[in-house]
DOPA-321925 format. One record per residue (C-alpha): residue in three letters; y, x, z. Coordinates in steps of 0.5 Angstrom, whole numbers, plus 500, padded with zeros to 3 digits. Example, Ala and Ser with C-alpha at 12.3 -4.5 7.8 and 13.67 -1.06 7.14 Angstrom:
<r ALA,<491,525,516>> <r SER,<498,527,514>> 
This chain:
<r UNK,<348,131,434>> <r UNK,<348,130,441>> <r UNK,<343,126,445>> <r UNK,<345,120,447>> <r UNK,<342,116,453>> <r UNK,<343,110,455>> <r UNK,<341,106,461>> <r UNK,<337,102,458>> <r UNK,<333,108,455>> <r UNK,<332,110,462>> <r UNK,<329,105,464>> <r UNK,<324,104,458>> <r UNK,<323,111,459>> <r UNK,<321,109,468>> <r UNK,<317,103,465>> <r UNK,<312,109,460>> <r UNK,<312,113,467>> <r UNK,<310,107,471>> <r UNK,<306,105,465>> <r UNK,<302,112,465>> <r UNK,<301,114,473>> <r UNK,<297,120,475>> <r UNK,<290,121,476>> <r UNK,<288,121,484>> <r UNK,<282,125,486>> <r UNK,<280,120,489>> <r UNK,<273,125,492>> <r UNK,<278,128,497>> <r UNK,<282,122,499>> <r UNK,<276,118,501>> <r UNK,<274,125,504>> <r UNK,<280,126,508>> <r UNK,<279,120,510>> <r UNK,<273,121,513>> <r UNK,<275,127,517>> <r UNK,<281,123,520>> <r UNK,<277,118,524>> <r UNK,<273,124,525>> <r UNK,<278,127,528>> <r UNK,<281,121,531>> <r UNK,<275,119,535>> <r UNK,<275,126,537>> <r UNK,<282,128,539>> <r UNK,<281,120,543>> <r UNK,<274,123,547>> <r UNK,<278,130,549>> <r UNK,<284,125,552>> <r UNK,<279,121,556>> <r UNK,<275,127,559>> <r UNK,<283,132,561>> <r UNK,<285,124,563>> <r UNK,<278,122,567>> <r UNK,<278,116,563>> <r UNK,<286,114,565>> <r UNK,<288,115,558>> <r UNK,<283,113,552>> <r UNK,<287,116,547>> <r UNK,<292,120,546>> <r UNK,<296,115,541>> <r UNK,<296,110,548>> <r UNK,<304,112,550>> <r UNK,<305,109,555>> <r UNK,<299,111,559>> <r UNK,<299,117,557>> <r UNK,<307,118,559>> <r UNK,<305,115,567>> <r UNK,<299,119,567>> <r UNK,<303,126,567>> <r UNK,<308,123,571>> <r UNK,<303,122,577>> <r UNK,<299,126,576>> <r UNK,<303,134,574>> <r UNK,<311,131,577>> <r UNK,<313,132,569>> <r UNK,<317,125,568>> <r UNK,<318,126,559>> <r UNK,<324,122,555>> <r UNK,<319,119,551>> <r UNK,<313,122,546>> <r UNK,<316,122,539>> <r UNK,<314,128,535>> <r UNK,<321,132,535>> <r UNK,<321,130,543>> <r UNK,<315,133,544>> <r UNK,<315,139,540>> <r UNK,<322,140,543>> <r UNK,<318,140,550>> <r UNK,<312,145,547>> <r UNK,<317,150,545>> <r UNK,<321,150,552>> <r UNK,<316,154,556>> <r UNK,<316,149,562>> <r UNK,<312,145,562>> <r UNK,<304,146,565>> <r UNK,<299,148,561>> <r UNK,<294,142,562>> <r UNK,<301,138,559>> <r UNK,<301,143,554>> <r UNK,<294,141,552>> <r UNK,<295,134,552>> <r UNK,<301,133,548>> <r UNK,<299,137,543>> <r UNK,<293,132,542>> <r UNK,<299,127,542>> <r UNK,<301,130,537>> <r UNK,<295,132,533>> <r UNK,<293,125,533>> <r UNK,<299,121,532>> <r UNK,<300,124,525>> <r UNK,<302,119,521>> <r UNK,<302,123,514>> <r UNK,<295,121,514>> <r UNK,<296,115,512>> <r UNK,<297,116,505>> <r UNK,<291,118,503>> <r UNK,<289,110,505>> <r UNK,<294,107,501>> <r UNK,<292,113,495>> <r UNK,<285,109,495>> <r UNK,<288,102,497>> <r UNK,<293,103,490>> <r UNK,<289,106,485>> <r UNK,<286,103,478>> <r UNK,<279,103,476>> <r UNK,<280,109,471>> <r UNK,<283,113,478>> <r UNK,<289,112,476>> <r UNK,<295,111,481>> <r UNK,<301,107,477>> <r UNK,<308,104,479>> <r UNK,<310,110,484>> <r UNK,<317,110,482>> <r UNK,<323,104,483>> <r UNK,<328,105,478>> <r UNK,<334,105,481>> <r UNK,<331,105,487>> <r UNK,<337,108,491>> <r UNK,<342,102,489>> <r UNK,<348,106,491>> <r UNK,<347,113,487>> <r UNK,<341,110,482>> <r UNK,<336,115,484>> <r UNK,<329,113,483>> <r UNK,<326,112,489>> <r UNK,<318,112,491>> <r UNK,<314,106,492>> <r UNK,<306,105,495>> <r UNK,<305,112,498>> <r UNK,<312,114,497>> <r UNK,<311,121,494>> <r UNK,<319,122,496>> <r UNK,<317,123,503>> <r UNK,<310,128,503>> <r UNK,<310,133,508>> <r UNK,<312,140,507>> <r UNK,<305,144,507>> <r UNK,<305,149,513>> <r UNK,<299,152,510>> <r UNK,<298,158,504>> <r UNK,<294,157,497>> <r UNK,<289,160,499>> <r UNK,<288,156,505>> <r UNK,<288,148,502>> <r UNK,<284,151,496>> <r UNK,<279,153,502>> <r UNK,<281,146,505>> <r UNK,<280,142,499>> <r UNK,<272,144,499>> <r UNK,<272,144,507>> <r UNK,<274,137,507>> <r UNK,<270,135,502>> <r UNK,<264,139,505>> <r UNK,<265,135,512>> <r UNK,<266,142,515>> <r UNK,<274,142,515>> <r UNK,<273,143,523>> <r UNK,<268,149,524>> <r UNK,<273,152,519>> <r UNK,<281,151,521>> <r UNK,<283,150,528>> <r UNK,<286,143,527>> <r UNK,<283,139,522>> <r UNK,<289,134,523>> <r UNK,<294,139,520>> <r UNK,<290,141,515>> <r UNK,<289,134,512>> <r UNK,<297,133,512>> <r UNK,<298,140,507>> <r UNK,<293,137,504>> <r UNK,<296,131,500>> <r UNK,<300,134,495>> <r UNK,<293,136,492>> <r UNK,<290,130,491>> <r UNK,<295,129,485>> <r UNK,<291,132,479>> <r UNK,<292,132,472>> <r UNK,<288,128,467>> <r UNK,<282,132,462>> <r UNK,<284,137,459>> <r UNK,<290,137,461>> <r UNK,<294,141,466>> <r UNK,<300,139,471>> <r UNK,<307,142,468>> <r UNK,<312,142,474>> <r UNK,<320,144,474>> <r UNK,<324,143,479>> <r UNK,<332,144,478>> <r UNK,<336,149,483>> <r UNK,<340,147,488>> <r UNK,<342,141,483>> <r UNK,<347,139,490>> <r UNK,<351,145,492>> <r UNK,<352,147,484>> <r UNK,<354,140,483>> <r UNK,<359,139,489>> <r UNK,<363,146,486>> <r UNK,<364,143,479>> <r UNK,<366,137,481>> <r UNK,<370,140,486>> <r UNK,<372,146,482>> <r UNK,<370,150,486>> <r UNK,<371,157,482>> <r UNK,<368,162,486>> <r UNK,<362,159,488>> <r UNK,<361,157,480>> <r UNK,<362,163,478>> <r UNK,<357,165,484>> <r UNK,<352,160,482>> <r UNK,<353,164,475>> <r UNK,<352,171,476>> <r UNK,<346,169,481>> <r UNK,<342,165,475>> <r UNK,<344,172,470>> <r UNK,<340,176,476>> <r UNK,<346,180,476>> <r UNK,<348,177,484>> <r UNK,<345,175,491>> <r UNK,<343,168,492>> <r UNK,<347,163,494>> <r UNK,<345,162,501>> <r UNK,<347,170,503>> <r UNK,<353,168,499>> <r UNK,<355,162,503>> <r UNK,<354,166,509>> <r UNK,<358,172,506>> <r UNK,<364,168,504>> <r UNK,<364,165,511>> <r UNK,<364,172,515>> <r UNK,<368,175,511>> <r UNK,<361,181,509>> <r UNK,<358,184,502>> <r UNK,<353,177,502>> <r UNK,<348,183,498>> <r UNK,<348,186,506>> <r UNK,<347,178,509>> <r UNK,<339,179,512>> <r UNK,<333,174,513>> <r UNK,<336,170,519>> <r UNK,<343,170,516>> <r UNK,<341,167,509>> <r UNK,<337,162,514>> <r UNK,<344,160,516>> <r UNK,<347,160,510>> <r UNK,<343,156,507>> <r UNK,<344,151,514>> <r UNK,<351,151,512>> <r UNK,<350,149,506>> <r UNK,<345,143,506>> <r UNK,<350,140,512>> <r UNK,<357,141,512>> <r UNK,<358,139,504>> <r UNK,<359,132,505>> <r UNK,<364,133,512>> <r UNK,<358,135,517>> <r UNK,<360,138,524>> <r UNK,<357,141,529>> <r UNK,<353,136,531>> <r UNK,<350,136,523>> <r UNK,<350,144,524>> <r UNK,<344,143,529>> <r UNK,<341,137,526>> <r UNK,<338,141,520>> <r UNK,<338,148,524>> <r UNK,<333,144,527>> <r UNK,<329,142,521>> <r UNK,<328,150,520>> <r UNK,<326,151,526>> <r UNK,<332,154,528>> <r UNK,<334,155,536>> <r UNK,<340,154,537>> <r UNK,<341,158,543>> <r UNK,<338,164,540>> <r UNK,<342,163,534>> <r UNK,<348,163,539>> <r UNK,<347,169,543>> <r UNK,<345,173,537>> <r UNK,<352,169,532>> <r UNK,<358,170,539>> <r UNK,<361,177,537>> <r UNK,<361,176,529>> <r UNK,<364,170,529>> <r UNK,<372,171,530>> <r UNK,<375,171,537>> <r UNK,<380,166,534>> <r UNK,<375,160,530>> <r UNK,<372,161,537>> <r UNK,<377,159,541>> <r UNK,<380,153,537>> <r UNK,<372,151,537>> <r UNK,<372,151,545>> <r UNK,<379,148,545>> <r UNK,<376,142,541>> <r UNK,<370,142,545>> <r UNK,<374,141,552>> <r UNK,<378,135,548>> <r UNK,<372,131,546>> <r UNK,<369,132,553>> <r UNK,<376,129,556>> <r UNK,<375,124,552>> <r UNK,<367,124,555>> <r UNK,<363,125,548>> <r UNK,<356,126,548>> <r UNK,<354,133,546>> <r UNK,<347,134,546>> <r UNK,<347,142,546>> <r UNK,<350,148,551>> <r UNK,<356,149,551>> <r UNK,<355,156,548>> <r UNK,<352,152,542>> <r UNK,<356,148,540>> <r UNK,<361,152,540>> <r UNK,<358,156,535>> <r UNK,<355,151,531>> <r UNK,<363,147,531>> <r UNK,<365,155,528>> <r UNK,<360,155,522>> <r UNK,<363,149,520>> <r UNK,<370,151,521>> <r UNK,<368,158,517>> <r UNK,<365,155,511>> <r UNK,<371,149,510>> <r UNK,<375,155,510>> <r UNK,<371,159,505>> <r UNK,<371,152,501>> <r UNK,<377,150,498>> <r UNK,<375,147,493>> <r UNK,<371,142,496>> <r UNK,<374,141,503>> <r UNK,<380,139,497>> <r UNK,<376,134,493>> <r UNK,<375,131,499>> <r UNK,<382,129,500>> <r UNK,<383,128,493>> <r UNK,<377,123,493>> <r UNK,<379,119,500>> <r UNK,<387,119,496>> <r UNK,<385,117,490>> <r UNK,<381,111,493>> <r UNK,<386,108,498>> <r UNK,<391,108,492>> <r UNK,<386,104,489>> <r UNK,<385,099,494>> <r UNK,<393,098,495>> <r UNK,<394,098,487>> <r UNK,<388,093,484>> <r UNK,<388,095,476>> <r UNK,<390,101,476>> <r UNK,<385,108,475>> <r UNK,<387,114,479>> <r UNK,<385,120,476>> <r UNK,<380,124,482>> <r UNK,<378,130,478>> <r UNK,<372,129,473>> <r UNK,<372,122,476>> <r UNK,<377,116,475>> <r UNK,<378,110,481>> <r UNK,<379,104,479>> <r UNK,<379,097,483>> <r UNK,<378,089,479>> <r UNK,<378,085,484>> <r UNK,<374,085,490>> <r UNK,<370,091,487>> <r UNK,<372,099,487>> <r UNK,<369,103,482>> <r UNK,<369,110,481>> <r UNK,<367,113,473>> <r UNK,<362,119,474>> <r UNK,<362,124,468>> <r UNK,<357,121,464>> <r UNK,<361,114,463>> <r UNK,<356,111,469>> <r UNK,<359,108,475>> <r UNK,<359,107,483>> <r UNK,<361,101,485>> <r UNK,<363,099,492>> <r UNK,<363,091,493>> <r UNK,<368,088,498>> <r UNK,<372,094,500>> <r UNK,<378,094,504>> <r UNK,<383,098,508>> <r UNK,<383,096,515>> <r UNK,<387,095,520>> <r UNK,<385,101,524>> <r UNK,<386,105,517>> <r UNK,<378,106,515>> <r UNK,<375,104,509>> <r UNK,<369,099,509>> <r UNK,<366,096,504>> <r UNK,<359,091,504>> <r UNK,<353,094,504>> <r UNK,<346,095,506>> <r UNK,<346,099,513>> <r UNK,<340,104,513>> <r UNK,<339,103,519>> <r UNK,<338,095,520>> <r UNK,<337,094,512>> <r UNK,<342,088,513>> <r UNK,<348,087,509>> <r UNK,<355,089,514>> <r UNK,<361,094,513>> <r UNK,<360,101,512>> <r UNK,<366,106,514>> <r UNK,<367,110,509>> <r UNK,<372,117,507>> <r UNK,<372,122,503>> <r UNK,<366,127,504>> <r UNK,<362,121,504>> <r UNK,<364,118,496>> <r UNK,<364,126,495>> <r UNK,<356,125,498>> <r UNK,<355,119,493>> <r UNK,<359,122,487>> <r UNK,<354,129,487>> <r UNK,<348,126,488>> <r UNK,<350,121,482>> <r UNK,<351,125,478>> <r UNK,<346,129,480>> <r UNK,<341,124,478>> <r UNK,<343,124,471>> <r UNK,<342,130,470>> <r UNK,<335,130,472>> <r UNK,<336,123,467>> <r UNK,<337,128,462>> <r UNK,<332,133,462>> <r UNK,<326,127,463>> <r UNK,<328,125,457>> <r UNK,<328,131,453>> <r UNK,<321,133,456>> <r UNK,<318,127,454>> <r UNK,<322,128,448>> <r UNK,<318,135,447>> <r UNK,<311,132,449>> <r UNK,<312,132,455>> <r UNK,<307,127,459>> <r UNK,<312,125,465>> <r UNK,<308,122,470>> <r UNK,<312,122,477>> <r UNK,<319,125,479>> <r UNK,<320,127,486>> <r UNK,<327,128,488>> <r UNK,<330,134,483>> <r UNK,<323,134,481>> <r UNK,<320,133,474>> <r UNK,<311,132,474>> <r UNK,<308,132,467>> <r UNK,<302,134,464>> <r UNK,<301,137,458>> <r UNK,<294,141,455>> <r UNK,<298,147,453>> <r UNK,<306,148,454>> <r UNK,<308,151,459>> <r UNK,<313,151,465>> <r UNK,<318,155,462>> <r UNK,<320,150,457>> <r UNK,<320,145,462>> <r UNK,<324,149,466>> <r UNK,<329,150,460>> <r UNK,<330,142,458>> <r UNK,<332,141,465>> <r UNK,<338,146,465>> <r UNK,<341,144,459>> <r UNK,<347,141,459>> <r UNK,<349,133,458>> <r UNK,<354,134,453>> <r UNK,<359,131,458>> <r UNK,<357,137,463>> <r UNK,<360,142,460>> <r UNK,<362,147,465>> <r UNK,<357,146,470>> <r UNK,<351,152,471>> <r UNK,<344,149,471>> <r UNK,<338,152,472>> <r UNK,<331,150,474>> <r UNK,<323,154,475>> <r UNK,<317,151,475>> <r UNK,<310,152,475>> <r UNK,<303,150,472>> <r UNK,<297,148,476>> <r UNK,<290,144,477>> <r UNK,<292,140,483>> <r UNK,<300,139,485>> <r UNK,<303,143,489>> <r UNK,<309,145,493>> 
């Protein structure tokens, strides 16, 4: 017999979560704390001696931006954390500067800030409760995170053995004589402040590359489908190698270490109709320099994909476009993208098919358009796209303008007003996967809590849970089984269990 969930489950089954919450080592969280003002007032005096007093401290923006302006000739744009450590890695700048905008740095983490806000939120049994919103992401129902928003925790930099070491430094007050920065230490830290209940230990499973398998079955993306297969069989290369593979044309078991890097940068930015301007985005999220990148991608990419990106580029400088990148760079950006959409068909399809079957839709109220697994339909004011599990995306007021673009009302993410929000075909196939997406997680939460499984949080595509013997491989199984309406789509999830949460 067939499991079958309804939302109403799914939000008896939030309210038990939030009911239960997780343990918090409240020891280390007031000892980060500690080490933090610490730090602060540190960071604070070495700012003020390296300034002669001008700047007492290296958070005082504006003093500091004049400061090195008068004192060094270096005039900066501004002191946000991608600016400066853009500037760092340039090889340009004084090392007097250099010193002081790593103190900026360091003394500016804002991370830190959640360990208060775990103090601040815990109960009297040291228990953090109400960590999720049901719903939270209004458009898609992915749960999104509340009080020290464990949705949005910095990746750690730092090894297990050097938290662990961390862990006792920090609770020992010597985290300064033993690491270099005591600041960044307490930023990989937070994870580790989320400890299972006694005798209990945290079982954590994570479903793989759920958007990218996702996106190819909704799409019928065949040969990446049957990629995503032979990966999960151990009988093929991972998707990363394959994507850049299937882009230029070579063995994707022959792609090496930076290939993969930018296999993996083409998938997480151009599924949903990303350009080059996308591209460098995430490139720059992995640390990826897109000269370097340039120089080292020029003869791989064909001469004609080449050309027709220099061809565009010399358009949309005609038309006077911001281009925030070398030439050289965004021609190579631009040809990634082209690459990848010509090794998608699929998806590059389902985007045209989902833009069509909407602007139907809007023209033809009360009549549903097939678009793929999913079906369009407007009543009214209201467009509503069925996902597979019999859910819907619904999007209010929505009309074609006179300039031929799709709006319909909604929250900018931006401003947090109600406005118009443009829309099109790579952007509903952005909603449709990460709806779907999270009703799989749905599905795999409640057969671990079904199993005996104590969930206590979800981060992303995450499942927490505490059980005093079960493993993460059965966690792990529960999340790759298929919805009954998900037949087709390969699923696959690893995990780990541990003493203190983890990345």
């Amino acid at each position: 017999m067939e499991l079958q969930i309804t939302e109403m489950d799914l939000w008896r089954l939030d309210q038990r979560i939030n009911e239960r919450g997780v343990r918090v080592d409240l020891d280390l969280a007031r000892s980060a704390v500690a080490a933090t003002e610490r730090e602060q007032l540190r960071l604070s005096q070495q700012a003020s001696d390296m300034t002669h007093g001008l700047v007492e401290s290296a958070t005082q923006r504006d003093a500091l931006l004049r400061h090195i302006l008068a004192t060094y000739g270096v005039e900066l744009p501004d002191l946000r954390k991608a600016t400066v450590e853009r500037l760092l890695d340039s090889g340009t700048l004084p090392a007097e500067v250099i010193d002081l905008l790593t103190i900026r740095l360091q003394a500016s983490a804002t991370s830190t800030a959640k360990y208060q806000a775990l103090l601040n939120g815990a109960s009297s049994d040291g228990r953090l409760r109400g960590l999720l919103q049901f719903c939270g992401a209004s458009r898609t129902g992915r749960w999104s995170g509340r009080l020290f928003q464990p949705q949005n925790l910095p990746r750690p930099s730092y090894k297990a053995k050097e938290i662990a070491l961390g862990i006792s430094a920090i609770k020992a007050g010597i985290d300064d004589l033993l690491f270099d920065s005591p600041m960044e230490l307490i930023s990989n830290l937070i994870r580790s402040c989320l400890i299972p209940s006694e005798g209990k230990q945290f079982v954590v499973a994570d479903l793989s590359n759920i958007e990218g398998r996702v996106a190819a079955w909704v799409s019928d993306e065949a040969w990446k489908l049957d990629a995503f297969r032979l990966f999960d069989a151990d009988l093929g290369p991972d998707l990363y190698c394959v994507a850049y593979g299937k882009s230029f044309g070579i063995d994707p078991t022959e792609v090496n270490g930076d290939q993969r890097q930018v296999g993996k940068v083409q998938e997480l930015a151009l599924q949903y109709g990303g350009g080059a301007n996308a591209f460098a985005t995430f490139a720059a999220a992995y640390s990826i320099d897109l000269d370097q990148l340039a120089d080292q991608a020029w003869e791989v990419i064909p001469e004609d994909t080449r050309e027709k990106s220099q061809s565009l580029l010399q358009w949309m400088k005609e038309k006077k476009a911001t281009i925030s990148m070398s030439d050289r760079a965004w021609v190579v950006c631009d040809s990634f993208k082209s690459l990848w959409r010509s090794a998608h068909p699929g998806i590059t399809g389902y985007w045209e098919t989902l833009d069509r079957a909407v602007r139907r839709a809007i023209a033809e109220a009360g009549k549903t358009f097939d678009a793929g697994r999913c079906k369009v339909r407007r009543d009214g004011k209201w467009l509503r796209i069925r996902l597979p599990s019999g859910r819907y995306l619904c999007y209010p007021e929505i009309r074609l303008r006179e300039d031929d673009k799709i709006t319909y009302k909604g929250i900018d993410q931006f401003t947090r007003k109600w406005t118009d929000i443009e829309s099109y075909g790579p952007k509903f196939l952005e909603n449709i996967v990460q709806s779907i997406s999270r009703d799989v997680l749905a599905h795999g939460m409640v057969l671990a809590e079904n199993a005996g499984f104590e969930i206590v949080l979800t981060v992303h595509d995450e499942i927490i849970s505490e059980h005093p013997s079960l493993d993460h491989h059965t966690l792990a199984e529960l999340m790759a089984t298929n919805p009954p309406w998900a037949d087709g789509l390969p699923l696959k999830a690893a995990g780990f269990t541990a003493d203190r949460y983890r990345k």
